[in-house]
N, CA, C and O atoms as a Tinker XYZ file with bonds, in Angstrom:
   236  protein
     1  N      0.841000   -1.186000    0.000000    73     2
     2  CA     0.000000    0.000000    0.000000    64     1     3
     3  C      0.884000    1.247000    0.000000    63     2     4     5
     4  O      1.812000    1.232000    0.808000    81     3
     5  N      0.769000    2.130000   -0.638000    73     3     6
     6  CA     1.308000    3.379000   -1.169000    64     5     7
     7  C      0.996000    4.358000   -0.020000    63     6     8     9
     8  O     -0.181000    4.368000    0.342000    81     7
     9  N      1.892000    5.218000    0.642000    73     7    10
    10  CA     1.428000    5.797000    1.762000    64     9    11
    11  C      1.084000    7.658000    0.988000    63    10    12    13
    12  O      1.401000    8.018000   -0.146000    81    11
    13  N      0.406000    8.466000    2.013000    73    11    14
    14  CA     0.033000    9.592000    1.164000    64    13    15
    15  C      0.746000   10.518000    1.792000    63    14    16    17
    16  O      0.579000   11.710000    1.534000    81    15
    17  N      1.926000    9.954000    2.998000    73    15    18
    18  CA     2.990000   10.577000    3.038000    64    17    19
    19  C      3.632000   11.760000    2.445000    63    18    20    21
    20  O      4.447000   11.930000    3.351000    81    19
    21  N      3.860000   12.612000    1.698000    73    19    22
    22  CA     4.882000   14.010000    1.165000    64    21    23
    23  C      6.087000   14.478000    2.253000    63    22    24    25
    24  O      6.273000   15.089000    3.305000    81    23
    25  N      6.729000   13.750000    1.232000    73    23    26
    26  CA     8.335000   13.246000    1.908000    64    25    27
    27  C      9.307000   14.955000    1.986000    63    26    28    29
    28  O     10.003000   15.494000    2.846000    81    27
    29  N      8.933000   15.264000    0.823000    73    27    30
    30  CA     9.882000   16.244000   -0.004000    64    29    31
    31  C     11.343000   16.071000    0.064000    63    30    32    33
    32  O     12.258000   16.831000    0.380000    81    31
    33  N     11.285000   14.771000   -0.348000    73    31    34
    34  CA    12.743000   13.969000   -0.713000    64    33    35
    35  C     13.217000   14.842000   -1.866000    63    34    36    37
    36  O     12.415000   15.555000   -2.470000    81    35
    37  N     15.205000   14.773000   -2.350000    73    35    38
    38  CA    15.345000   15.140000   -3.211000    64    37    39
    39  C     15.128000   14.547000   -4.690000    63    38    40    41
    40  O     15.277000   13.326000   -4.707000    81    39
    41  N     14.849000   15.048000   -5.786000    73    39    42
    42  CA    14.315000   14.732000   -7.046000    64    41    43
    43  C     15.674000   14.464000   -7.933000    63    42    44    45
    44  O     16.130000   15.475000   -8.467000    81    43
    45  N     16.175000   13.589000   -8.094000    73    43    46
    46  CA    17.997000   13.907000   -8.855000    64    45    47
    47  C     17.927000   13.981000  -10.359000    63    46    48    49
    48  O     18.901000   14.281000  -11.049000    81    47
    49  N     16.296000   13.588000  -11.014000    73    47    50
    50  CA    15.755000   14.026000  -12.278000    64    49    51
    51  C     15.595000   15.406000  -12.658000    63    50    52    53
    52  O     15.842000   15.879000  -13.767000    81    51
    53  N     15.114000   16.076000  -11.534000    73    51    54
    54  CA    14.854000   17.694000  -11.401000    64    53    55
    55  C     15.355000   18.366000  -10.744000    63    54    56    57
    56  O     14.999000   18.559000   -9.582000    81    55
    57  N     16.904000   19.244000  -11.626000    73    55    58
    58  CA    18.217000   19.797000  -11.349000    64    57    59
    59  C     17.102000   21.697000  -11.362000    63    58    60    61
    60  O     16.169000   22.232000  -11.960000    81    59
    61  N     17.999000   21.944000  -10.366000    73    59    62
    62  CA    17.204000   23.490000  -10.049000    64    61    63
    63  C     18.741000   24.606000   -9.535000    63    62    64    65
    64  O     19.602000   24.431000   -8.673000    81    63
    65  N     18.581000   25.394000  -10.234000    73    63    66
    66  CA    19.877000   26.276000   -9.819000    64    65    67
    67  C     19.479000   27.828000   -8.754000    63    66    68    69
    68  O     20.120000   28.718000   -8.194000    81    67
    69  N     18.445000   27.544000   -8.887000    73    67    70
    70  CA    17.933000   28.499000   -8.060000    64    69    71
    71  C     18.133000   28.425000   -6.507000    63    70    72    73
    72  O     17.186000   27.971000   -5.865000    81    71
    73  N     19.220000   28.807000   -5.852000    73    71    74
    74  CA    19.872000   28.555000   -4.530000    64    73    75
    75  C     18.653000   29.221000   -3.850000    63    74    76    77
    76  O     18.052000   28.275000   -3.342000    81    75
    77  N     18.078000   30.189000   -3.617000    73    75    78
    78  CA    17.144000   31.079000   -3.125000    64    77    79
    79  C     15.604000   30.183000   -2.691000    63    78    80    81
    80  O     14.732000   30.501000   -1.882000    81    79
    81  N     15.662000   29.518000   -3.184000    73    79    82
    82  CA    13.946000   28.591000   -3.268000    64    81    83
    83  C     14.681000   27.552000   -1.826000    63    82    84    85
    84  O     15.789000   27.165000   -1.456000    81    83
    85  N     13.485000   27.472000   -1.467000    73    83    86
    86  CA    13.451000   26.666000   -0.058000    64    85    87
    87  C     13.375000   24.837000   -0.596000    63    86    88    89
    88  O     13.626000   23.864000    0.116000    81    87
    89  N     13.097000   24.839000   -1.550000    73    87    90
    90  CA    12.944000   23.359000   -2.157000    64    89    91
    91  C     14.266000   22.596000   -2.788000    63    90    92    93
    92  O     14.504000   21.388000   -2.780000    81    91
    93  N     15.391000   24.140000   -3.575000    73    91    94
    94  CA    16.660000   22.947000   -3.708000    64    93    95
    95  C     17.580000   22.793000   -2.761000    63    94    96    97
    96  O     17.970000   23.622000   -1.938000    81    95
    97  N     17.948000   21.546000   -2.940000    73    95    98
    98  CA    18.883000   20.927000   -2.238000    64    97    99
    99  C     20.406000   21.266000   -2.191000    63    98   100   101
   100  O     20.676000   22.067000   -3.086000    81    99
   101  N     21.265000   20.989000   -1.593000    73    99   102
   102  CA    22.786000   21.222000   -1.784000    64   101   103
   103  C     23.098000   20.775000   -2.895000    63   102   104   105
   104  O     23.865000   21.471000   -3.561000    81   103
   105  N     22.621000   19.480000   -3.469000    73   103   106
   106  CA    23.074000   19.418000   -4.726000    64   105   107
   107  C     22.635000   19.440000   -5.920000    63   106   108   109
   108  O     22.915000   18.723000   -6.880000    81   107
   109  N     21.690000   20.593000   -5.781000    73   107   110
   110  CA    21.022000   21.419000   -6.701000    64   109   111
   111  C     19.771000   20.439000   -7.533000    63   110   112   113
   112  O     19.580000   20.428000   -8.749000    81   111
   113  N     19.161000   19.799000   -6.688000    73   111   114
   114  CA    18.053000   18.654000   -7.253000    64   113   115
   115  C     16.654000   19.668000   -6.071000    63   114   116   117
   116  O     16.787000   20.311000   -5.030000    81   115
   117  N     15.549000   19.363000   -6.860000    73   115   118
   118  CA    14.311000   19.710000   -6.132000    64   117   119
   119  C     13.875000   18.762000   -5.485000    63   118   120   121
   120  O     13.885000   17.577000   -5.819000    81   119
   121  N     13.238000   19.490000   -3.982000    73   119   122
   122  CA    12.921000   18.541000   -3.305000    64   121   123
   123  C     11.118000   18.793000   -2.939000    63   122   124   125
   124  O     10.601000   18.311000   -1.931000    81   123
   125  N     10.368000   19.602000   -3.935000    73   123   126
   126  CA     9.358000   19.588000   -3.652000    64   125   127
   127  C      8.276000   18.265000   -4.467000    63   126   128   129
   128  O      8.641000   17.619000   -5.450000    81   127
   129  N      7.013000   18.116000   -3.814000    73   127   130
   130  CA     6.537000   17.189000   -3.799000    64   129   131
   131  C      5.913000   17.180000   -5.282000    63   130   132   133
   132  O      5.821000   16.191000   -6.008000    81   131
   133  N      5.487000   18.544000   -5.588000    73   131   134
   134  CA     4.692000   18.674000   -7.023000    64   133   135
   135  C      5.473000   19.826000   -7.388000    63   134   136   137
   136  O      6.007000   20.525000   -6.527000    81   135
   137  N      5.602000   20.139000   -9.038000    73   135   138
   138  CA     6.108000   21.063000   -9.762000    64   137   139
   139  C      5.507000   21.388000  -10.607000    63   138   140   141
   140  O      5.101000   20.578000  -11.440000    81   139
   141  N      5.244000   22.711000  -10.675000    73   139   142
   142  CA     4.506000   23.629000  -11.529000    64   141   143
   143  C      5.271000   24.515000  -12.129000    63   142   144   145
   144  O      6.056000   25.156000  -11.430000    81   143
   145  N      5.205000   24.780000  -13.759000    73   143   146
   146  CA     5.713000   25.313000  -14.396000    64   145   147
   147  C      4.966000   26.061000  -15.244000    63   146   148   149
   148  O      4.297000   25.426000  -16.060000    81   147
   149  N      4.896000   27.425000  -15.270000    73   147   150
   150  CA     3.911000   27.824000  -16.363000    64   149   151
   151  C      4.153000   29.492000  -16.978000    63   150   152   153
   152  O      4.892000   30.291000  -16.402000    81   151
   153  N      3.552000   29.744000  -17.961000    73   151   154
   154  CA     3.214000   30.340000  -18.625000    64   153   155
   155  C      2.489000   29.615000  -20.066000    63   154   156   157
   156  O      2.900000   28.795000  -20.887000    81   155
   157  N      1.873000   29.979000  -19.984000    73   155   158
   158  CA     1.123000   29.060000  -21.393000    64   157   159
   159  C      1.371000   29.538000  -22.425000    63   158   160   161
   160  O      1.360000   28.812000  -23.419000    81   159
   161  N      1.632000   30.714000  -22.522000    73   159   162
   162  CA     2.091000   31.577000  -23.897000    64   161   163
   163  C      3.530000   31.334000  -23.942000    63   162   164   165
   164  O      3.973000   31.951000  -24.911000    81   163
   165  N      4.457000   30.709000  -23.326000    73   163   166
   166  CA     5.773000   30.837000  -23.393000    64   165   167
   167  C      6.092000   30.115000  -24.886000    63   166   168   169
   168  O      5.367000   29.270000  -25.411000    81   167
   169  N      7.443000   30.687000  -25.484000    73   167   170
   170  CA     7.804000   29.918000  -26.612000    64   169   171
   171  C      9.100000   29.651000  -26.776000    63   170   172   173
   172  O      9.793000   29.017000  -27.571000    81   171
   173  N      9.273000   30.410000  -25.653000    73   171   174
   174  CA    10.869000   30.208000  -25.221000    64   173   175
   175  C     11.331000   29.436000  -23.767000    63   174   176   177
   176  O     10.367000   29.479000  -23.003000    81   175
   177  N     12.243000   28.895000  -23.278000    73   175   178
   178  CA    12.380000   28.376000  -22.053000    64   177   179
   179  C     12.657000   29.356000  -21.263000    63   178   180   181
   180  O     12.631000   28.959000  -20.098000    81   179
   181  N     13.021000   30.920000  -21.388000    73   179   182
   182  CA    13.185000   32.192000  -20.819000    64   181   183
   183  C     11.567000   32.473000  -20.434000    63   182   184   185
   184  O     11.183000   32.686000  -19.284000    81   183
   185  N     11.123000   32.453000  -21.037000    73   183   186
   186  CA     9.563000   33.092000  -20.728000    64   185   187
   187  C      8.876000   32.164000  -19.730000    63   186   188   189
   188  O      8.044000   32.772000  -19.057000    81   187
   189  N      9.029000   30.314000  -19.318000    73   187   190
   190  CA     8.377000   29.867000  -18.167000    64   189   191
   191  C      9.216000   29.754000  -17.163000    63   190   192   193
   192  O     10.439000   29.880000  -17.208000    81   191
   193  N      8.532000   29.508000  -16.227000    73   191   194
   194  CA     8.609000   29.957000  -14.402000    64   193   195
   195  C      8.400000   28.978000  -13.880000    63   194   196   197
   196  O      7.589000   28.239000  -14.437000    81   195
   197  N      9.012000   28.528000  -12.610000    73   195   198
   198  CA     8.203000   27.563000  -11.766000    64   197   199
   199  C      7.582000   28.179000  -10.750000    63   198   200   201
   200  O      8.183000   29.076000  -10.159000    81   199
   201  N      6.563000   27.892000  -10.450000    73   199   202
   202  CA     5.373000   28.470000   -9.596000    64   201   203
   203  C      5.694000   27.878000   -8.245000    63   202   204   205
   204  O      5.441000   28.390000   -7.154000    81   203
   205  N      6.299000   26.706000   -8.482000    73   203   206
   206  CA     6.460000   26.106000   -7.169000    64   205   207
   207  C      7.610000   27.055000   -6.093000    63   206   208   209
   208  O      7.815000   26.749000   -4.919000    81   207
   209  N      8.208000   28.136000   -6.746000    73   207   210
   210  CA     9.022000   28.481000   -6.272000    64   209   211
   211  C      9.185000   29.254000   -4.836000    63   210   212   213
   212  O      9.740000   30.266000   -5.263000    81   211
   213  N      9.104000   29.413000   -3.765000    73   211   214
   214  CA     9.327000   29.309000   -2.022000    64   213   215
   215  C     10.598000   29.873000   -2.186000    63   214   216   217
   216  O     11.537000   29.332000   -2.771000    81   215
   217  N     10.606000   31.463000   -1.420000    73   215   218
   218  CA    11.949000   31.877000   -0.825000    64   217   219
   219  C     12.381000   30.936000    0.244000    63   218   220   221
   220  O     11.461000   30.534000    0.956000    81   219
   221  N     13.505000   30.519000    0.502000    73   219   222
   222  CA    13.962000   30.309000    1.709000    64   221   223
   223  C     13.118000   30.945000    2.964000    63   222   224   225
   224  O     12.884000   32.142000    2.792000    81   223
   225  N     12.595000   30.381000    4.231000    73   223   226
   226  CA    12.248000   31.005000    5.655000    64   225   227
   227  C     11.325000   31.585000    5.143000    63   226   228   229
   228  O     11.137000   32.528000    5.911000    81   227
   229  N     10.132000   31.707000    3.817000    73   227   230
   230  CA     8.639000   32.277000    3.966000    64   229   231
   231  C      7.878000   31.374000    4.072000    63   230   232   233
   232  O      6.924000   31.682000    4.787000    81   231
   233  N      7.825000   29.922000    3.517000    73   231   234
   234  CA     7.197000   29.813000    2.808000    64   233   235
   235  C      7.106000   28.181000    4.273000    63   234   236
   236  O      6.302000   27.261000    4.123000    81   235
């Protein structure tokens, strides 16, 4: 049985350079549970965002 647990283990598929976000890790992998990325109009990889993104100590 699958527990419904949210670990916010690190992700070593999903590399994040954003030191500032409360979700990456030291070795720069995300450790949040769900990831959101958006702009829908984007056509460039400059133009989307992750939403999931948490300063450090706010969030």
């Amino acid at each position: 049985m699958m527990s419904n647990k949210k670990t916010h283990e690190p992700n070593p598929s999903v590399g994040c350079d954003v030191t500032s976000c409360k979700y990456n890790t030291i070795d720069c992998c995300c450790s949040a549970a769900k990831i959101n990325v958006q702009n829908e109009r984007a056509v460039t990889k400059g133009e989307t965002y992750c939403s999931t993104f948490c300063p450090r100590g706010t969030c």
